[in-house]
C-alpha positions as CSV (number, residue, x, y, z in Angstrom):
1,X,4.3,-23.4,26.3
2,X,1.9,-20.6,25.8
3,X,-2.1,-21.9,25.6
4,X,-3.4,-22.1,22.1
5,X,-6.1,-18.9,23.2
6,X,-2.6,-16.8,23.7
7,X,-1.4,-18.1,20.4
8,X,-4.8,-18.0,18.2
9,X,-5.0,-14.2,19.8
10,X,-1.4,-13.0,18.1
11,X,-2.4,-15.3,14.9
12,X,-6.1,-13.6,14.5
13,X,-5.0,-10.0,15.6
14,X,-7.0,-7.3,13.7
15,X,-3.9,-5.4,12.8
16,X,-4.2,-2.3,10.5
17,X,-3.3,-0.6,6.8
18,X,-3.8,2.6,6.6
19,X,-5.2,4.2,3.0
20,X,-1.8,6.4,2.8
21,X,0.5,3.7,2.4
22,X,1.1,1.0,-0.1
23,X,2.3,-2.8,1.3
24,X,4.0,-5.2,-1.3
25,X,5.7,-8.5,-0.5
26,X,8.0,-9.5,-2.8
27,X,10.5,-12.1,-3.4
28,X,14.7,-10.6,-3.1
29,X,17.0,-13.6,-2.6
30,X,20.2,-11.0,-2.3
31,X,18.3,-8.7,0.6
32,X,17.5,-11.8,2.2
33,X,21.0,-13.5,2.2
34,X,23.0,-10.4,2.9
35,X,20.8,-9.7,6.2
36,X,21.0,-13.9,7.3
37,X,24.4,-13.0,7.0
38,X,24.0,-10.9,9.8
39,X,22.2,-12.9,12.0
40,X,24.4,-15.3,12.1
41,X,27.0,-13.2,13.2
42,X,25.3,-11.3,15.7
43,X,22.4,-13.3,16.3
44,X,18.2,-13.7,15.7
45,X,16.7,-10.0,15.9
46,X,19.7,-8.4,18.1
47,X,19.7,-5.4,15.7
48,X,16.2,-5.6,14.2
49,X,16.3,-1.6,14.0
50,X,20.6,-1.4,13.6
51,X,19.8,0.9,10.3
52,X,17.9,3.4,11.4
53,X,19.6,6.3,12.5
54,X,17.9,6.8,15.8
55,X,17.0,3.3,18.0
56,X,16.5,2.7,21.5
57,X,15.3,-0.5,23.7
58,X,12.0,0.5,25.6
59,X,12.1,-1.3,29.0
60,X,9.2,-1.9,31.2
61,X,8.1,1.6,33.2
62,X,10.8,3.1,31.9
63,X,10.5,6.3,29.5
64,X,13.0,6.3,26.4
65,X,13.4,9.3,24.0
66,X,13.0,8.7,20.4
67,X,13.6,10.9,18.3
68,X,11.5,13.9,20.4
69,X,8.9,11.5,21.1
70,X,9.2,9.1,24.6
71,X,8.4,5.9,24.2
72,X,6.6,4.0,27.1
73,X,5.8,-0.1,27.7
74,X,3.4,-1.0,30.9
75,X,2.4,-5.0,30.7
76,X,0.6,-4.9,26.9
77,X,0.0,-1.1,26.8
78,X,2.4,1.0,24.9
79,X,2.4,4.9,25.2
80,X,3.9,7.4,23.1
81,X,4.3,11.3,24.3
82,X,5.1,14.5,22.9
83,X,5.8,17.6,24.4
84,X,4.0,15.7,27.3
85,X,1.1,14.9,24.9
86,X,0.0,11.1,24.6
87,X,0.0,10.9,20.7
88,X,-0.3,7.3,21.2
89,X,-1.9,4.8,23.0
90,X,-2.0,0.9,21.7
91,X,-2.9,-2.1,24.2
92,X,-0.8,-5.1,21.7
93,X,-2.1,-9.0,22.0
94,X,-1.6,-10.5,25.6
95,X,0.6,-13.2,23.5
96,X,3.1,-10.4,23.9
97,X,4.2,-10.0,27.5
98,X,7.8,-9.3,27.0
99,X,9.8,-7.3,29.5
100,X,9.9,-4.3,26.4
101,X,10.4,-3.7,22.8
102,X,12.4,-1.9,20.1
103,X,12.1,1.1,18.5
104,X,13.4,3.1,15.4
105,X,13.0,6.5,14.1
106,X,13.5,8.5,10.7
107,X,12.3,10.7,8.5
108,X,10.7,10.3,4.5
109,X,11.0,14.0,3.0
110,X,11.2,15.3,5.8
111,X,8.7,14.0,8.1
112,X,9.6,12.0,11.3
113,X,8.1,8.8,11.2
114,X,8.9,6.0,14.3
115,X,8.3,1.9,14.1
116,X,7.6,-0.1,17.6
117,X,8.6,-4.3,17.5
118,X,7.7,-6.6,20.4
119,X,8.2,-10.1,20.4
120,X,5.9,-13.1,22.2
121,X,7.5,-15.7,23.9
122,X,9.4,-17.8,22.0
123,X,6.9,-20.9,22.3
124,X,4.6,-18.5,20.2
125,X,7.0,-17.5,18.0
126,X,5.0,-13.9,17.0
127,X,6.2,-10.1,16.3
128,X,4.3,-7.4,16.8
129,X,4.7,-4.2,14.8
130,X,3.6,-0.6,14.5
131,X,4.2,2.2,12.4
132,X,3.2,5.5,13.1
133,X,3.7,9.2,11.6
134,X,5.5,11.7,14.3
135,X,2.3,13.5,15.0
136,X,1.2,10.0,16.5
137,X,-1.4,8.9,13.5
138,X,-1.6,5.0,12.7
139,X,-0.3,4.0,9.9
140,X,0.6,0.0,10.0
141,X,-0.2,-2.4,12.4
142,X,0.7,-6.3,12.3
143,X,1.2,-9.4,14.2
144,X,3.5,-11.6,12.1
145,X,5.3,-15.2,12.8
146,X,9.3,-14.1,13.9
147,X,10.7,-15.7,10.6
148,X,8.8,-13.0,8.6
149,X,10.7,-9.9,10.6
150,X,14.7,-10.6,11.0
151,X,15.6,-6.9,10.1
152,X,14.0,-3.9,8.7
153,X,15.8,-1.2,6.5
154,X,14.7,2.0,6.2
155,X,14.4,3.9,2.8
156,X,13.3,7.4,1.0
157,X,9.6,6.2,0.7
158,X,9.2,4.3,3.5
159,X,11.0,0.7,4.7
160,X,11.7,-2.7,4.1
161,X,10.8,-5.7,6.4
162,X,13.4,-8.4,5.3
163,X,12.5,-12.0,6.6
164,X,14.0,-15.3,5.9
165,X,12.0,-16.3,2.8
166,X,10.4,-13.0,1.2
167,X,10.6,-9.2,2.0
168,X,7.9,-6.9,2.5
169,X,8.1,-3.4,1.2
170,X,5.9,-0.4,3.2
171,X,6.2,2.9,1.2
172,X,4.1,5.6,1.6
């Protein structure tokens, strides 16, 4: 069982909205049943990115290409190159010392666009989640409880967090 300061940390995490893009949750009980359906045939979050047309697991130490970006994980620091450029660097809540995380790419008219998921232990039950233009700028950043993130579906103006009682649309 993770200490309440660990749990408290992901809970109270100053996450980030940037002012380009537009977050709505809404209820959509068909989006909602159609992806449980899913997870109950392949299991909680085993394809949280399975939509995207470009995903990778990011493993501790270990670089993974996404997209024309790398994608990096060391403890709670993620890194994200270019060209050998760090576009990104984000140290996530210590609640989230998982062995690595997923990642999914795409593009919205044309511009590539990547999301980074990490989940806590599961005695702290938490998801952390970025999203982030190609050039590396910050758009989204959250710390959510795992029922709120059991898929998310990409679209033309952005992308679609489904969880198991309302869905949260990101569009820019």
């Amino acid at each position: 069982m993770d200490p309440l300061w660990l749990r408290q940390g992901a809970e109270n995490y100053r996450g980030y909205t940037s002012p380009e893009i537009t977050v709505t949750r809404y209820q959509d009980p068909e989006m909602i049943a159609q992806f449980l359906r899913e997870v109950s045939i392949y299991g909680p979050h085993s394809n949280l990115f399975s939509h995207f047309p470009i995903r990778a697991s990011v493993r501790d130490d270990f670089p993974t290409e996404l997209g024309g970006v790398f994608v990096t994980h060391h403890q709670q620091q993620i890194r994200v190159a270019k060209q050998g450029q760090v576009i990104v660097t984000e140290s996530i809540p210590s609640a989230f010392y998982s062995p690595g995380f997923d990642a999914g790419s795409f593009r919205i008219r044309g511009v590539p666009y990547f999301l980074l998921a990490t989940y806590s232990r599961s005695s702290t039950h938490m998801v952390w989640i970025g999203f982030y233009r190609g050039d590396g700028t910050r758009l989204y950043l959250a710390t959510r409880p795992i029922r709120d993130i059991w898929h998310v579906v990409p679209s033309p103006n952005g992308f679609t967090i489904v969880g198991d009682s309302d869905c949260t649309r990101i569009f820019l």
